[in-house]
C-alpha positions as CSV (number, residue, x, y, z in Angstrom):
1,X,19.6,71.3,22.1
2,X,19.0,70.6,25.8
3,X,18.8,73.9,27.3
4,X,19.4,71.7,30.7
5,X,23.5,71.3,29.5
6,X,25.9,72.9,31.6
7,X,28.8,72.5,29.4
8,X,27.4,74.2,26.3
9,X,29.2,71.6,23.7
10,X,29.4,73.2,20.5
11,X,27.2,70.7,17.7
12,X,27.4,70.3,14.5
13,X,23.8,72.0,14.2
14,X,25.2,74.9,16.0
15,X,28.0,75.1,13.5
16,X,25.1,74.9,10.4
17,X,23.2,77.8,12.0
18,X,26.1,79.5,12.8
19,X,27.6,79.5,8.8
20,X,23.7,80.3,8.0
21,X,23.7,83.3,9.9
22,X,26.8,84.5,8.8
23,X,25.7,84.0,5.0
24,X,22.5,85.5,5.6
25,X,24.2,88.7,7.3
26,X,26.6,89.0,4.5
27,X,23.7,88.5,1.9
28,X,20.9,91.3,3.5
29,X,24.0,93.7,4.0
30,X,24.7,93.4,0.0
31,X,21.1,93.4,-0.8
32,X,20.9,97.0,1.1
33,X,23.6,98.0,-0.7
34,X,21.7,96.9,-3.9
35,X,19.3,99.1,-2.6
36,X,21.1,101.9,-2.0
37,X,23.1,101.7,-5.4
38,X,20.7,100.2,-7.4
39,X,19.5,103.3,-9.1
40,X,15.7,101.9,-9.4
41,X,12.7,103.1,-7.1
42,X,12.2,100.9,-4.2
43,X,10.5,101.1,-1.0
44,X,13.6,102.0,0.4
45,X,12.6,102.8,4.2
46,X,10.5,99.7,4.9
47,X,12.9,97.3,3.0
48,X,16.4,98.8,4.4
49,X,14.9,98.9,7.9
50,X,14.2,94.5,7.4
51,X,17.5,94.3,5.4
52,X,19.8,95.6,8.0
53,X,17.2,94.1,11.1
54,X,17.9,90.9,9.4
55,X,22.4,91.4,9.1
56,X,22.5,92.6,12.4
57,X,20.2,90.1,14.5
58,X,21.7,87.4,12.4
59,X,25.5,88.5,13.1
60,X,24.1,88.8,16.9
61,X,22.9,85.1,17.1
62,X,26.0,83.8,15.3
63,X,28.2,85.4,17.9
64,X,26.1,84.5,20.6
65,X,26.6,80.5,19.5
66,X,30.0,81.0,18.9
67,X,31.3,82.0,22.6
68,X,28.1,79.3,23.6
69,X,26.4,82.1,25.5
70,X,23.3,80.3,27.3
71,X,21.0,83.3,25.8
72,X,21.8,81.8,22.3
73,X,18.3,80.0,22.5
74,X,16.8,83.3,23.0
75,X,17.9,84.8,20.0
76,X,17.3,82.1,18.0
77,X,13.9,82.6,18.2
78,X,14.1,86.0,17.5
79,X,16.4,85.3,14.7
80,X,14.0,82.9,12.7
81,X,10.7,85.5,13.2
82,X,13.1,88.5,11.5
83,X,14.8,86.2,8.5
84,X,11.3,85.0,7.7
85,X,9.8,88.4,7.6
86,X,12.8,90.0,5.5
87,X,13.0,86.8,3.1
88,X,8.6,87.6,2.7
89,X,10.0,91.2,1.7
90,X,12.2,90.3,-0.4
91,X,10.1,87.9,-2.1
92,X,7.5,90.6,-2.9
93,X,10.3,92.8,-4.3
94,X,10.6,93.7,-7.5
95,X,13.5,91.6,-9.1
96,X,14.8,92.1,-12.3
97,X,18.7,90.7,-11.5
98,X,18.1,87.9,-9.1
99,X,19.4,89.8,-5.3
100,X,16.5,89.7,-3.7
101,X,15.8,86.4,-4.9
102,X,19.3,85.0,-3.3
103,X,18.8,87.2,-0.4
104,X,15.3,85.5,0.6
105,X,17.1,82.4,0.1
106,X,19.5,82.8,2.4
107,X,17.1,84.1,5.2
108,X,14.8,81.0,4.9
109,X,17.8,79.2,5.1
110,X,18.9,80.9,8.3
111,X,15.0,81.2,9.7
112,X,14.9,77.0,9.0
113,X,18.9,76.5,11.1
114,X,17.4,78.8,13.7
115,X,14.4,77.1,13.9
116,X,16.2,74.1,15.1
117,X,17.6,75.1,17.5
């Protein structure tokens, strides 16, 4: 996107990243919860601390696209370093039911939409 616009059009790219961010909050803030309530050891500070960075910076940026805030390209940025850092941790998570494997899915899908922007 030309950060040269003046009328902030939404595109169809911003409506991808915006659907990815939402998925990807909705996804880290179950996989906490997983955490939380999963009832096996983890490394509960470190990961929690990524999950939640992750839902929170990733519920910021879609907002930010949504009411086409000009700061939208800042967070972006920011946005993609966080997912890709939480989708690396849950990568090296232990995994025996498959939520940590969705939720790095869904931050390298959001990190990748961000990315692009």
């Amino acid at each position: 996107m030309n950060t040269t616009t003046t009328s902030m059009e939404m595109t169809d790219m911003m409506r991808q990243c915006i659907a990815n961010c939402l998925e990807c909050h909705r996804v880290c803030t179950e996989a906490a919860a997983h955490v939380l309530h999963g009832g096996r050891l983890h490394d509960e500070a470190k990961h929690l601390v990524a999950l939640l960075d992750c839902a929170q910076i990733c519920l910021v940026h879609a907002d930010f696209m949504t009411r086409r805030s000009p700061h939208h390209m800042h967070l972006a940025k920011e946005c993609a370093e966080i997912c890709t850092a939480c989708a690396g941790m849950c990568d090296a998570h232990p995994d025996g039911d498959g939520e940590m494997k969705l939720c790095g899915e869904a931050c390298r899908r959001c990190a990748a939409s961000c990315e692009e922007m």
